[in-house]
PATOR-215428 format. One record per residue (C-alpha): residue number from 1; residue in three letters; z, x, y. Coordinates in nm, 4 decimals, always signed. Layout:
# residues N
{pt NUM,"ALA",{Z,X,Y}}
...
This chain:
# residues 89
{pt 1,"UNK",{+2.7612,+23.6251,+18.7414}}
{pt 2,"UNK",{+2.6585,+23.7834,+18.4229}}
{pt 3,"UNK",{+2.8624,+24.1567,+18.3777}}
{pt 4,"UNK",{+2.7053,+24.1981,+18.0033}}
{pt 5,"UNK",{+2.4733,+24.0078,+17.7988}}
{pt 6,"UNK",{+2.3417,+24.0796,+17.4357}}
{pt 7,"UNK",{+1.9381,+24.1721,+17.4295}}
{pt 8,"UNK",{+1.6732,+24.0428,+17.1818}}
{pt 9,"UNK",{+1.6005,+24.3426,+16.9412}}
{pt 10,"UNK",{+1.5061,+24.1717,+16.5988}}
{pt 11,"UNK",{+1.4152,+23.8327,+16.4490}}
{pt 12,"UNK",{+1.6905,+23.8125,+16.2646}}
{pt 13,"UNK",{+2.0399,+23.7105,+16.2271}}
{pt 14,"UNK",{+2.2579,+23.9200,+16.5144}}
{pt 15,"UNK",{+2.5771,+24.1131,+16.4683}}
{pt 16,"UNK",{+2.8944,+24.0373,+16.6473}}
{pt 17,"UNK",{+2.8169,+23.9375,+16.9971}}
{pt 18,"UNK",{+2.9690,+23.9749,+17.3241}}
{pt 19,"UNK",{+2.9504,+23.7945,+17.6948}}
{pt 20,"UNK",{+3.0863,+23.9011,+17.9836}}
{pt 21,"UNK",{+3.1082,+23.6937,+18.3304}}
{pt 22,"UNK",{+3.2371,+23.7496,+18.6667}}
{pt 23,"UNK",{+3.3267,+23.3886,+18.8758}}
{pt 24,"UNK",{+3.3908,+23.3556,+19.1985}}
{pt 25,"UNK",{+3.7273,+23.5090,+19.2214}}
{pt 26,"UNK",{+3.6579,+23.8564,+19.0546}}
{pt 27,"UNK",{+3.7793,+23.7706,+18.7250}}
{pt 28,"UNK",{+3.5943,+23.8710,+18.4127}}
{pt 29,"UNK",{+3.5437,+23.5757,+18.1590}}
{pt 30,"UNK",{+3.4535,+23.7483,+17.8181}}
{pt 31,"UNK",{+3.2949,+23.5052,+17.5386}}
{pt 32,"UNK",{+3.3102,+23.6781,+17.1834}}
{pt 33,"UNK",{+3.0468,+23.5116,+16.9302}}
{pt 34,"UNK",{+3.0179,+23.5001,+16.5471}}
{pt 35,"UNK",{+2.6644,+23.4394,+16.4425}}
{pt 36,"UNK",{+2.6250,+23.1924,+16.1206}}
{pt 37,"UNK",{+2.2814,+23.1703,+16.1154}}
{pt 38,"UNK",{+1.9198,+23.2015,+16.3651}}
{pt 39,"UNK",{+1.5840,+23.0440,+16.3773}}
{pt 40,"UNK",{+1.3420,+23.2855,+16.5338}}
{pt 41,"UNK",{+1.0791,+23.1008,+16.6989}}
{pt 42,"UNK",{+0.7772,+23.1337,+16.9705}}
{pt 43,"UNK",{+0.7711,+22.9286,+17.2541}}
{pt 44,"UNK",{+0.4312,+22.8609,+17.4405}}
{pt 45,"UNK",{+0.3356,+22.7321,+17.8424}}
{pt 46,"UNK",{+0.2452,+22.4552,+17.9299}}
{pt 47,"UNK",{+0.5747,+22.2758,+17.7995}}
{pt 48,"UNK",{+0.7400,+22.5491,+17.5596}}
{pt 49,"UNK",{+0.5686,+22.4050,+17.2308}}
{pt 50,"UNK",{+0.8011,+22.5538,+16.9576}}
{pt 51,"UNK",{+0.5606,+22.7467,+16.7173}}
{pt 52,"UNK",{+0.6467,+22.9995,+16.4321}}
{pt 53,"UNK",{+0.6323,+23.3588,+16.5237}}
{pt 54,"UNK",{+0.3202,+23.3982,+16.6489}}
{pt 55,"UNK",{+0.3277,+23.7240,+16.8688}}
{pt 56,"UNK",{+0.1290,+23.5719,+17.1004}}
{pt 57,"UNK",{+0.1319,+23.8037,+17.4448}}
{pt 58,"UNK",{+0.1591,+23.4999,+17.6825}}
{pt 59,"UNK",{+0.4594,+23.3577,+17.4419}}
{pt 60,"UNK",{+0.8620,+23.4549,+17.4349}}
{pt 61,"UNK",{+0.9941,+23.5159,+17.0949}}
{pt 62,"UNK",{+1.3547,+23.2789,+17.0913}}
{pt 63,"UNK",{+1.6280,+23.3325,+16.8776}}
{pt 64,"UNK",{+1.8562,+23.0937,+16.8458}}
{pt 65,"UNK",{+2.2050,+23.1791,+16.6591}}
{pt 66,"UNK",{+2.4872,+22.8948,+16.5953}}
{pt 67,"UNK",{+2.7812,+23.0899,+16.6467}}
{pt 68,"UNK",{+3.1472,+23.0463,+16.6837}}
{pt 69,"UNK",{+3.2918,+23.1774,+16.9833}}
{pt 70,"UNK",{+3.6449,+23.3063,+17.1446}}
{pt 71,"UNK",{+3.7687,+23.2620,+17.4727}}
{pt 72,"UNK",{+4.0688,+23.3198,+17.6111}}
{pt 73,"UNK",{+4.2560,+23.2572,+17.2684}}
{pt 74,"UNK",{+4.0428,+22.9530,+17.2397}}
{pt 75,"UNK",{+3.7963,+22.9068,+16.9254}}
{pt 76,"UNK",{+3.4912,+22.6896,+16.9630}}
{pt 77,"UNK",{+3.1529,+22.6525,+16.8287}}
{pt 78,"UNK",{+2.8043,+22.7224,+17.0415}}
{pt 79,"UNK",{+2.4865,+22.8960,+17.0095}}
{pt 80,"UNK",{+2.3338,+23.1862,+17.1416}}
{pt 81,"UNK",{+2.0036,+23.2454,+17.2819}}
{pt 82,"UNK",{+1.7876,+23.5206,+17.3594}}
{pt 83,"UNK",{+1.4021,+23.5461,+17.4363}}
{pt 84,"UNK",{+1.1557,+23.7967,+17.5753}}
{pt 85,"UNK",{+0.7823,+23.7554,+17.6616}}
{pt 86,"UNK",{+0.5690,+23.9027,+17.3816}}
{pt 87,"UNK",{+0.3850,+24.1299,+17.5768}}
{pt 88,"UNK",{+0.6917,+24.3319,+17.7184}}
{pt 89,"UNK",{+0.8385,+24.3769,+17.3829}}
């Protein structure tokens, strides 16, 4: 279960970024990620066609940042992604 997740606030490269998860026993799992790059995009229904940033109100902005990530003294690569619909922004 997801304790705290980072938001969409810009199309650009985030800061520092931090994931916290709860599993089945109670125990937090917290991810720390290292952005080294993003490609904002705009996804659209029927299929998610990946356009440019388009604003479009019935499209989700996507950011998608290659990171590398921490866990548990562990070091890893991955990406994170965050989206919101257009017209709630």
């Amino acid at each position: 279960m997801p304790v705290k997740v980072p938001h969409y606030t810009k199309p650009a490269v985030p800061g520092d970024w931090i994931v916290v998860l709860r599993d089945d026993l109670g125990e937090e799992i917290v991810i720390e990620g290292s952005p080294v790059g993003s490609v904002p995009m705009t996804t659209l229904a029927p299929n998610d066609l990946i356009n440019g940033l388009n604003g479009d109100p019935d499209g989700y902005s996507v950011l998608l940042s290659p990171s590398v990530i921490r866990c548990r003294g562990e070091r890893g690569a991955g990406h994170l992604e965050l989206s919101m619909l257009n017209k709630l922004a």
